[in-house]
C-alpha positions, -999 to 999 in steps of 0.1 A, spaced: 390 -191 -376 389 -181 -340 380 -142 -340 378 -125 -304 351 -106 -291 373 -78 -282 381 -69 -321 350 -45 -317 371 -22 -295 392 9 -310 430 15 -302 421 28 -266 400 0 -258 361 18 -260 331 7 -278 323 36 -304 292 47 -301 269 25 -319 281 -1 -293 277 21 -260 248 11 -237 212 20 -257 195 39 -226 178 73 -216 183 62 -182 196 92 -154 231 101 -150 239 78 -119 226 48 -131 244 53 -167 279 56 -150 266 27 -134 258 2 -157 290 18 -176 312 9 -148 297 -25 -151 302 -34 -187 341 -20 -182 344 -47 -153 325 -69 -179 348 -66 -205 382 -66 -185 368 -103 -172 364 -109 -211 400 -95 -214 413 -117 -187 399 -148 -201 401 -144 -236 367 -157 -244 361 -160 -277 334 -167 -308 338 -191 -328 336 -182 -368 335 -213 -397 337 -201 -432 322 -226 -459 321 -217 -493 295 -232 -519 292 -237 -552 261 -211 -557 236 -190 -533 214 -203 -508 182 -212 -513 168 -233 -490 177 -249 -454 162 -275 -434 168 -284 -396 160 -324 -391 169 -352 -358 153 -346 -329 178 -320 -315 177 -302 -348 218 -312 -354 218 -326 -388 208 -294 -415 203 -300 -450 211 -269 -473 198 -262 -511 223 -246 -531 202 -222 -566 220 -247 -587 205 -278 -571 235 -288 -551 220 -307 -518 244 -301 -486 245 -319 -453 258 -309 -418 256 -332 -386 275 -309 -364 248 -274 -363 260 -264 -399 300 -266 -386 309 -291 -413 294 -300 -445 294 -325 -475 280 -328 -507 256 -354 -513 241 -349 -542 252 -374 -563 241 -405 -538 207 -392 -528 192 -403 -563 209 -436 -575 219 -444 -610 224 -406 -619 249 -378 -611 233 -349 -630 203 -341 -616 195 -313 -602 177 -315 -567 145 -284 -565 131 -288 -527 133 -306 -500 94 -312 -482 101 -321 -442 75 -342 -426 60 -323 -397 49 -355 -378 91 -371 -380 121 -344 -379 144 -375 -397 119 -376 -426 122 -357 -460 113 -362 -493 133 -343 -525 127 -337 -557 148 -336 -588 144 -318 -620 144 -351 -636 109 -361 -618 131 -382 -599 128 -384 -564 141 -399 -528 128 -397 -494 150 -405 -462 137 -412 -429 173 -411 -409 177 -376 -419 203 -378 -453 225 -408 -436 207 -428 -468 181 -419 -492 154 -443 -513 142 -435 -550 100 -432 -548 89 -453 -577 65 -425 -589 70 -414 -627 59 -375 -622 48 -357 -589 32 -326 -591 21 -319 -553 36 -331 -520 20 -333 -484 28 -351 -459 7 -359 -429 6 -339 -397 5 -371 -372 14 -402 -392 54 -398 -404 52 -421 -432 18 -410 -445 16 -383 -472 -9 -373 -501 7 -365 -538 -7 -357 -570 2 -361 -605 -6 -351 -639 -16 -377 -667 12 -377 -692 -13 -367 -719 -11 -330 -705 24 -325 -710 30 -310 -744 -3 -321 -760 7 -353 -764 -18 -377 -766 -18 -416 -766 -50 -436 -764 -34 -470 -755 -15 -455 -729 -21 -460 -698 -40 -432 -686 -60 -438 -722 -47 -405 -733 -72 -382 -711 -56 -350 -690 -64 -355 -655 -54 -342 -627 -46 -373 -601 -49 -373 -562 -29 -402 -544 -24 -416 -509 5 -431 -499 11 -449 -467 47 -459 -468 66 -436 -476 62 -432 -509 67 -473 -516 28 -477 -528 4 -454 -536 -36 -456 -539 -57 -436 -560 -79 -415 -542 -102 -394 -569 -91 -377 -605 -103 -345 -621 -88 -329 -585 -84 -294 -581 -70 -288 -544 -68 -310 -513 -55 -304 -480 -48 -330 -445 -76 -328 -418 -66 -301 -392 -82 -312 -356 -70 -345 -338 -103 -364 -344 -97 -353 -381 -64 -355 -393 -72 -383 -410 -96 -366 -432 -82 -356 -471 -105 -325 -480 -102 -316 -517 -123 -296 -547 -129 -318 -576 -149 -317 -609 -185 -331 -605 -184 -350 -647 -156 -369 -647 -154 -377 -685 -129 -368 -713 -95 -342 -703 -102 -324 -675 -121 -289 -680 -106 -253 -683 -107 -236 -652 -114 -199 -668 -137 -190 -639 -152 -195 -610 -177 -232 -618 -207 -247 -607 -189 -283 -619 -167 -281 -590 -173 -297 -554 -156 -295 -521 -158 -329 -503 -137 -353 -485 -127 -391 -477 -112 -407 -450 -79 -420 -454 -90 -452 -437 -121 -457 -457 -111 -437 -490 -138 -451 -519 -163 -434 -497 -158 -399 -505 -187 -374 -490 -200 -340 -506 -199 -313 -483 -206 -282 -503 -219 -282 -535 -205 -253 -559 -174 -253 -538 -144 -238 -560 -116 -234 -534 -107 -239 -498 -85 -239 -464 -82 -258 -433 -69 -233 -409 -73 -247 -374 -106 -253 -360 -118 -235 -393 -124 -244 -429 -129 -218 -452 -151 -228 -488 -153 -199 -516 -192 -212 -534 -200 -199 -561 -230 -179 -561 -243 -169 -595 -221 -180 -624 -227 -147 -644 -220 -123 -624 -189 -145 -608 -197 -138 -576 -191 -162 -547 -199 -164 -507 -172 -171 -482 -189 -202 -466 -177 -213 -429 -173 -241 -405 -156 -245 -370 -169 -280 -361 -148 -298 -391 -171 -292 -421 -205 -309 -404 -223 -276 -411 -210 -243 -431 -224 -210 -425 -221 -180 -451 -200 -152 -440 -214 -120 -428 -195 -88 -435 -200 -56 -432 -195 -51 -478 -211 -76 -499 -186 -107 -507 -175 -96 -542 -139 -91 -531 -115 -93 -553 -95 -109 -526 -91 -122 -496 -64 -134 -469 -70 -156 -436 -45 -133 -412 -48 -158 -381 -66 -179 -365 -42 -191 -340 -64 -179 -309 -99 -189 -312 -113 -163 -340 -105 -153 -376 -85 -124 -385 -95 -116 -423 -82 -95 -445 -108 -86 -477 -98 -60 -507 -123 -42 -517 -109 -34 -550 -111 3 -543 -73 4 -540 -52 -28 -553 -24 -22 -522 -42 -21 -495 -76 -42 -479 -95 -39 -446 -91 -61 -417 -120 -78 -400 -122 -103 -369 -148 -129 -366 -168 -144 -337 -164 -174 -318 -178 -193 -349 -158 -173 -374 -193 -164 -389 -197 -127 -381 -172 -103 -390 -161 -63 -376 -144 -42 -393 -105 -37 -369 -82 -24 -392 -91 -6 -427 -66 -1 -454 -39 -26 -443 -16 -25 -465 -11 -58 -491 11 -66 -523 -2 -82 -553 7 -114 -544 -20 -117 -513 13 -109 -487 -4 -83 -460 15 -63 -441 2 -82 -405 22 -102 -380 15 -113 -351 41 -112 -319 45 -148 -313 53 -148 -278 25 -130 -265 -13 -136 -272 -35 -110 -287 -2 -87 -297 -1 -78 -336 15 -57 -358 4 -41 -392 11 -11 -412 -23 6 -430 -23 33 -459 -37 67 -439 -62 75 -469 -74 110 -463 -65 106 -425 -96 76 -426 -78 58 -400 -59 86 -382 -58 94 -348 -55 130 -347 -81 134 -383 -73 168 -394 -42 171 -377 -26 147 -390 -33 158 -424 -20 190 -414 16 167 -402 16 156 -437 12 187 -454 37 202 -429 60 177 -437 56 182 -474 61 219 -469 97 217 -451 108 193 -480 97 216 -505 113 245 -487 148 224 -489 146 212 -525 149 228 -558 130 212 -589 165 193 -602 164 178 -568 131 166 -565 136 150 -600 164 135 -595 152 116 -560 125 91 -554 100 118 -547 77 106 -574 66 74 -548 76 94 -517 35 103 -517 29 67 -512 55 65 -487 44 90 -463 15 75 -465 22 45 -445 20 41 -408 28 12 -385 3 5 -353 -4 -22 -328 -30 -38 -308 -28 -55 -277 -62 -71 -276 -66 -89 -309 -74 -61 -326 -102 -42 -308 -79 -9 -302 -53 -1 -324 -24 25 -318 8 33 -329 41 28 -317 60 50 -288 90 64 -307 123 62 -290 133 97 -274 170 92 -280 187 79 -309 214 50 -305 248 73 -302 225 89 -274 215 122 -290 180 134 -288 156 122 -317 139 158 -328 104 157 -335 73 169 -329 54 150 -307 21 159 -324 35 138 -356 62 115 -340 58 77 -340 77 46 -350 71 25 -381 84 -5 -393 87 -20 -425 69 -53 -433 70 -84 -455 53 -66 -489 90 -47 -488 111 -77 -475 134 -74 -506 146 -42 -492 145 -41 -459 136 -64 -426 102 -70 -420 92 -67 -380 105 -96 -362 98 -123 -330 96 -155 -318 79 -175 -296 107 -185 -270 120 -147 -272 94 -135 -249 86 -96 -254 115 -91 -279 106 -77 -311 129 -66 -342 121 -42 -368 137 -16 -394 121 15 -399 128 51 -389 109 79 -366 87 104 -379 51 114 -393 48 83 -417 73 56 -434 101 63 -454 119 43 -478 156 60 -482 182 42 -469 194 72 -452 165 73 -435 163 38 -420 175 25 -390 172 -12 -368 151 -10 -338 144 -32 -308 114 -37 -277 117 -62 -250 82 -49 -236 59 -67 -265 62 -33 -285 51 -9 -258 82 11 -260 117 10 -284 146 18 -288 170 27 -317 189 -10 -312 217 7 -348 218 29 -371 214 17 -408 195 -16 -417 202 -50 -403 187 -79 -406 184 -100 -373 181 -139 -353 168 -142 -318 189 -173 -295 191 -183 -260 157 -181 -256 159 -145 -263 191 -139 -246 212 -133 -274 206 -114 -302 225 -112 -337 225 -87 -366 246 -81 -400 245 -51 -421 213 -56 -450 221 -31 -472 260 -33 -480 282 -55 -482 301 -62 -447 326 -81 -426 313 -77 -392 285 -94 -371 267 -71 -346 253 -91 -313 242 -83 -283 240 -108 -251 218 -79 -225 188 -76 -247 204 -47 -265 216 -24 -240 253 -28 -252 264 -40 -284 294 -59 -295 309 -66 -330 340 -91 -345 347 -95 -385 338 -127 -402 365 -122 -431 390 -102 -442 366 -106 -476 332 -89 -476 301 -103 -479 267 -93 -489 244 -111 -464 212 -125 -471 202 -141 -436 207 -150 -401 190 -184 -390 193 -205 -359 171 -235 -348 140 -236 -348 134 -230 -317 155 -200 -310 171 -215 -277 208 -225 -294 237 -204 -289 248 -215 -325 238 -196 -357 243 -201 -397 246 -166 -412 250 -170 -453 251 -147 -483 271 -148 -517 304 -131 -525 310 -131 -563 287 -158 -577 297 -183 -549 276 -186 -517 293 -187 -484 279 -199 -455 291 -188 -414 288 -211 -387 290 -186 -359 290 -207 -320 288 -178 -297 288 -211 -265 325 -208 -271 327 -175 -249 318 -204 -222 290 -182 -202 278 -199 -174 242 -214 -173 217 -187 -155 206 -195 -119 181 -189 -94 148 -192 -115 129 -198 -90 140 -173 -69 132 -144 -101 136 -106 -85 164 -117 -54 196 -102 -54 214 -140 -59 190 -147 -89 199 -142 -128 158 -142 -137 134 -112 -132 97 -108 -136 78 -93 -164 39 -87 -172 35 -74 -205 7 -43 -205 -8 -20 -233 5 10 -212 -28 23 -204 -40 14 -171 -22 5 -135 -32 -30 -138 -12 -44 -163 -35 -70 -180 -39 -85 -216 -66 -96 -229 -86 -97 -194 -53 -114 -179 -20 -105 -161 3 -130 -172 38 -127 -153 68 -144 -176 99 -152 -154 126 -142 -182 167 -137 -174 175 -103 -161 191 -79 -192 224 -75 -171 232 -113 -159 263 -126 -177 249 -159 -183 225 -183 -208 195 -196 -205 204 -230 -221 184 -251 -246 167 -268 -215 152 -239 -196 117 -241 -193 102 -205 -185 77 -205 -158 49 -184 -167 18 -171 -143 -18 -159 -145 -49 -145 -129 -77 -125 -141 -86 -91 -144 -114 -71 -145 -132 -62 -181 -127 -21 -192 -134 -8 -228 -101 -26 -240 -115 -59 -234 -145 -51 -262 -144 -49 -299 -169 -35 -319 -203 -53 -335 -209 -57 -371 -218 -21 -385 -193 -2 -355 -158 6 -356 -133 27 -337 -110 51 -350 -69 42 -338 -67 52 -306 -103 54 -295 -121 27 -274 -155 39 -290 -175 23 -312 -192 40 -333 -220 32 -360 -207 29 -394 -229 14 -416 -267 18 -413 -275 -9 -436 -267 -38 -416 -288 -25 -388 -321 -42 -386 -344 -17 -374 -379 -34 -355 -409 -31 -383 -425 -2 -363 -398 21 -361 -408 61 -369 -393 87 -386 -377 108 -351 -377 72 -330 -341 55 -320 -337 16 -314 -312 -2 -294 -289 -24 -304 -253 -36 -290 -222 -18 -301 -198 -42 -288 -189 -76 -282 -161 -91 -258 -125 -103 -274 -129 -141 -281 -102 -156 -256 -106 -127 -237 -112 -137 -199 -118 -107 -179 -143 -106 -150 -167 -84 -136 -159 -42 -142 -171 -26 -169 -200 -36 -192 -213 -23 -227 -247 -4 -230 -264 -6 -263 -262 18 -281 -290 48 -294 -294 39 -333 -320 64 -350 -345 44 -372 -339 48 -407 -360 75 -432 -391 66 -447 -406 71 -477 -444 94 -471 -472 83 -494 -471 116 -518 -431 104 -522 -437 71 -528 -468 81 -552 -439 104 -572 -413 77 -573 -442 49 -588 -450 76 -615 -417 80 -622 -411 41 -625 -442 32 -648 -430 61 -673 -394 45 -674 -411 9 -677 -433 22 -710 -401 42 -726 -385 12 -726 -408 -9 -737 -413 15 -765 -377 12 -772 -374 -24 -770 -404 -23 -796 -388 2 -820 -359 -27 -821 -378 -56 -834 -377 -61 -873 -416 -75 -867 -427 -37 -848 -405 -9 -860 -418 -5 -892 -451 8 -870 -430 35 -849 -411 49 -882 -432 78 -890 -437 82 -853 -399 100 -849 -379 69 -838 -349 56 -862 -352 25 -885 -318 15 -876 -305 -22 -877 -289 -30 -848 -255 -33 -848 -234 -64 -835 -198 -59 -818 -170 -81 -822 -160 -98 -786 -134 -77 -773 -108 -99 -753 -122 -132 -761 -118 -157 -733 -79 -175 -731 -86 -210 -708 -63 -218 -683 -59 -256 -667 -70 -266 -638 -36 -266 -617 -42 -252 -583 -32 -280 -558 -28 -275 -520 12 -285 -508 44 -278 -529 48 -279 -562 74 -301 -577 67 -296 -614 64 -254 -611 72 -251 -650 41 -271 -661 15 -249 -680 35 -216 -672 29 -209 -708 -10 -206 -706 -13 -191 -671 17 -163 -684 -11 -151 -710 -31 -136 -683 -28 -104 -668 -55 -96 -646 -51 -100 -605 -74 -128 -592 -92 -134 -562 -72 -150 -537 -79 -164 -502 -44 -168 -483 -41 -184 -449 -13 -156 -436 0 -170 -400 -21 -201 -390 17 -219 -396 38 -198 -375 58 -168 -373 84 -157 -404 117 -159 -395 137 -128 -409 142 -121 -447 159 -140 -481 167 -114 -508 161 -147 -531 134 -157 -546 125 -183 -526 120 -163 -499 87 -183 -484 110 -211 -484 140 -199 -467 121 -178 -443 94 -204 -431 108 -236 -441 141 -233 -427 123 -229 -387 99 -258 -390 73 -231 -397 41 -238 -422 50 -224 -461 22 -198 -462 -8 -214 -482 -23 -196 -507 -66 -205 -518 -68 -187 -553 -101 -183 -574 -97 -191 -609 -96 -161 -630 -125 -140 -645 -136 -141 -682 -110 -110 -688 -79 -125 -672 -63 -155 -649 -37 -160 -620 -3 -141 -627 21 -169 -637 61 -170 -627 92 -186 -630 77 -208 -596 41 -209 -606 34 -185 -574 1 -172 -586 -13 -205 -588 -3 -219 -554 -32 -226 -532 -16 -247 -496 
């Protein structure tokens, strides 16, 4: 189907208002640009151009897609019921080829499809049948690995036909045990190499419990995993954290030699530079340290927080740009956790952001703007106004707010609506930081909505906040990528906090790095970036629609065209992974059959943009742009002003797949921004100063009176922050801590010895051998009395594995019997950036897997003595890379 770009236009030929140009601009320039999108569309009139709609239908939803070849043309889509599809035309055409990727069978249901990272024309798929084929000339023909079961999946970074796999001994499936078989009837958890492909495989070490690929080019070769220390008999329960388990590693090249890096080492991750090693520290209380090394595992280094690490988890946010972003709960409050960012060595930790807000699962609500360094996003619970900007008057906002919706409800309504969480809701505010964290404020709230009508509300309480991932079923989480430079995409709505109502939810847009937004349309959409940012596409998220929304000036005008008489409930928008195609596969389900658009918006046959070099003339298409925090004349970022040469929002033209953006810097010189605080300081949002937050990790010189101050420093300078010269920290005034005087301490020993005897006496009074002396001396003669263990220990098997899992439904029955949350250590955005939202299930899948981004690994302790991981359908709770 052919549908025309001029469909969006009413019976008079005008754009209603959702369409009309997004601006607060004056009135001259607004009849301009008007006059201009009227000669604009009167060209398109004149020519007829045209997008280009495909409809495919398929036999079930979507559930996962793959882009392979080197120019990203072939795509191979996973249908829910296992149906594999392929495309070598961008996703115009497809065929089923299911039945000829496995040979000898036709029923088989195919689960994922696992793309090596090192060759775009390799992938490996697995069946339900523990059958499964690997291609390396992306789908044209496929070859069975000889491999009974496989349980884990990784292929190698570098080396395309290298990979690591792991597989259970049959004697753990279903209790069956058979001495003369061949794994002599002991469960065991296996750890192969493979160097072909899946042809042969070599055994690498047993009684595994994670392993994970090398991460820096002089180590890629190295296989890091955690492994039982006695390797005798079936593998042992892992019901909590061991001191049986080591974390070591063997080079792929040499791999009988395998070396012990940390003893007591339960779990890991190799995140960049870093690698991350939970060790246990004292088996009874289950307590671990967070051990540490940035020079590939020759020396670790514990941790140093501000809070003790008992945490009952914790998530690696980024580590993308030289330091760690961590995220820790506390365990205070299960939804939320503090962020901290490291040093240089990822060994000393501030505290940035507290009470970022985190689900269950370990998925914070933290993102990072891919095309900018230092730029994040995050949403934190305001807890008593503890991270406010304002303190008291924003607690005042809230109750203000709470007061109008009281005055406007009567006690059916507030029954009847979803007031009971709406307390949590208003809770929520979004903020971002432009220097890695070291100042955090929130977001500029557009002054005018997108029909043009003036947003109302009061400035003292008025900001912008956006939903993220931990509600991605709902709503669109904020949005960018790296070849969209400054473009960001979020739904949320205006006001004093975040609000959940539909109603109440609208799609908004910045091409400024989130320094200023606009209202992009009303409702909720979710959204794809292409043309290197030039063209921007959205469907309606909530109902079911017909139309696509898209937008080829960065937002300031938007145009819409139907896909099908037939509605559709949408469930994506993905393009390439690179975001520079003009060609986009938006799918969704209609009934209980998927459908699948190949939109081609090249077909409107827009001329290639010119005059990059010449950026800011008349006769160029490009412009200039230095992103900026807004707070200062010199626009700088992280101690740099970086200039981005980017196509100007009004030049009718693409960027093509080709253009390379040319991108400037120089240095700037250091203010407050460029500092973050030490360990024991922190800033409030807003403020550059650090203040001192927690005397105890002060050290205080030994001679130190009662009225006397020390000096120590309050801040430290951004790592990868390269600002010169200007303004440097002072140390800061500490006093010295309070004393104990003689006649106190004198008390306090008293006190103690007293305490000491009673007990003693009561110890005494215990023992069958002395209590028969202290009966007539006024204690009881009672027995002592024995309780029955209350929730006796329930094992669980040792199944956490680094890569995907291909045999998810393996043990689901033991790790289901558990209820308590476990610790968790999740490396957030080391991969990449997410790419929009699935409403399925598989939404790590769809959303990182189908734009050649990492699947986000999860590191997961095992569980206490009163509970284990949270099983699933998918074995999520157990996943650990």
């Amino acid at each position: 189907a052919q549908v025309s770009v001029l469909e969006s236009m009413d019976g008079v030929g005008n754009f209603p208002d959702r369409r009309r140009a997004r601006t607060g601009m004056s009135g001259l320039r607004s009849l301009l640009q008007t006059a201009f999108i009227l000669l604009l569309l009167a060209e398109v009139v004149e020519s007829g151009k045209k997008v280009s709609v495909k409809e495919i239908v398929l036999d079930s939803a979507v559930a996962d897609i793959q882009w392979l070849g080197t120019d990203n043309r072939v795509v191979l889509l996973l249908t829910n019921r296992g149906r594999l599809y392929r495309s070598s035309d961008y996703g115009e055409n497809w065929n089923d080829i299911s039945d000829t990727v496995i040979s000898g069978t036709s029923t088989s249901s195919i689960e994922q499809i696992i793309k090596s990272p090192a060759d775009p024309n390799i992938v490996m798929v697995a069946t339900e049948s523990h059958k499964h084929a690997v291609t390396s000339n992306a789908g044209e023909t496929w070859r069975t690995i000889k491999h009974s079961t496989i349980h884990t999946f990784l292929w190698h970074k570098k080396r395309p036909r290298w990979a690591l796999l792991s597989t259970w001994t049959q004697a753990c499936e279903g209790g069956k045990k058979d001495e003369d078989s061949e794994d002599g009837g002991i469960c065991t958890h296996i750890l192969y190499l493979t160097k072909d492909s899946g042809s042969t495989f070599q055994q690498i070490s047993s009684y595994v419990v994670q392993f994970s690929w090398g991460d820096q080019p002089d180590q890629l070769d190295r296989i890091y995993f955690t492994h039982f220390r006695q390797k005798a008999g079936d593998q042992p329960k892992l019901t909590m954290w061991s001191k049986s388990v080591d974390f070591a590693y063997v080079s792929a090249l040499k791999p009988h030699s395998i070396k012990r890096l940390v003893r007591k080492g339960n779990k890991f991750l190799v995140s960049n530079k870093f690698i991350f090693v939970a060790k246990l520290k004292d088996g009874e209380s289950q307590t671990v340290n967070l051990m540490v090394s940035s020079n590939g595992g020759d020396t670790f280094r514990e941790a140093k927080l501000p809070q003790e690490l008992e945490e009952k988890s914790y998530s690696i946010l980024d580590t993308s740009e030289g330091a760690v972003m961590l995220h820790v709960n506390h365990g205070a409050l299960g939804d939320v956790g503090n962020v901290y960012i490291s040093d240089a060595d990822g060994v000393r930790y501030s505290l940035s952001l507290p009470n970022n807000v985190r689900s269950r699962a370990g998925d914070c609500e933290f993102d990072k703007v891919m095309s900018l360094d230092g730029v994040y996003l995050a949403n934190f619970k305001d807890v008593q106004g503890s991270g406010s900007l304002n303190g008291k008057k924003d607690d005042a906002a809230f109750q203000a707010d709470e007061l109008e919706r009281q005055s406007a409800e009567t006690a059916v309504d507030k029954r009847r609506s979803n007031r009971a969480k709406a307390k949590e809701e208003t809770q929520i505010r979004t903020v971002i930081t432009f220097d890695k964290g070291g100042v955090w404020s929130y977001l500029k709230p557009p002054r005018v909505d997108s029909t043009g009508k003036v947003i109302d509300c009061p400035p003292e309480r008025c900001w912008l906040h956006l939903h993220g991932v931990t509600n991605f079923h709902n709503y669109a989480p904020f949005y960018s990528v790296e070849n969209a430079v400054g473009i960001i995409m979020g739904t949320g709505n205006v006001g004093s906090y975040l609000r959940l109502e539909p109603d109440q939810v609208n799609t908004y847009l910045s091409r400024d790095g989130g320094l200023t937004w606009v209202e992009a349309h009303k409702g909720a959409f979710i959204y794809e970036f292409g043309d290197h940012g030039g063209l921007l596409v959205m469907a309606d998220d909530i109902r079911k629609t017909k139309q696509v929304v898209f937008s080829w000036n960065e937002g300031q005008s938007w145009y819409d065209f139907e896909l099908s008489e037939y509605p559709v409930e949408v469930d994506n928008i993905v393009t390439e992974p690179n975001s520079t195609a003009t060609k986009f596969l938006l799918y969704g389900t209609r009934g209980d059959s998927g459908v699948v658009y190949h939109l081609d918006f090249g077909a409107l046959s827009q001329p290639l943009c010119k005059g990059v070099w010449a950026a800011d003339s008349v006769s160029s298409d490009y412009e200039t742009w230095q992103p900026s925090d807004g707070r200062g004349t010199e626009k700088c970022i992280l101690g740099r002003q970086v200039t981005y040469t980017r196509r100007k929002a009004t030049s009718e033209c693409f960027n093509g797949e080709k253009f390379e953006r040319p991108v400037g810097r120089k240095a700037c010189e250091c203010t407050e921004e460029n500092y973050e605080c030490e360990m024991g300081f922190s800033r409030k949002i807003g403020s550059l100063e650090c203040k001192l937050s927690d005397m105890s990790l002060m050290n205080p010189p030994e001679l130190c009176g009662r009225e006397d101050m020390f000096f120590v420093d309050a801040y430290r300078k951004v790592v990868g922050d390269t600002c010169e010269g200007g303004w440097k920290p002072q140390k800061s005034a500490v006093p010295c801590p309070v004393k104990l005087s003689r006649g106190a301490m004198s008390v306090l020993g008293t006190i103690m010895t007293i305490g000491i005897i009673m007990g003693g006496i009561s110890y005494l009074s215990r023992s069958e051998k002395f209590k028969t002396w202290f009966a007539n001396y006024g204690f009881e003669a009672f027995g002592n009395v024995k309780y029955a263990t209350i929730g006796a220990k329930v094992p669980e098997t040792a199944m956490e594995s680094v890569g995907t899992r291909l045999d998810a439904d393996f043990g689901n029955d033991e790790v289901d019997e558990f209820t308590d949350e476990p610790p968790q250590l999740t490396s957030y955005t080391a991969g990449g950036n997410s790419r929009g939202r699935d409403k399925k299930e598989n939404y790590e899948n769809t959303r990182r897997l189908d734009t050649a981004s990492a699947a986000v690994p999860k590191l997961q302790a095992p569980p206490t003595a009163m509970g284990a991981a949270r099983g699933s359908g998918d074995d999520e709770g157990v996943d650990l890379l």
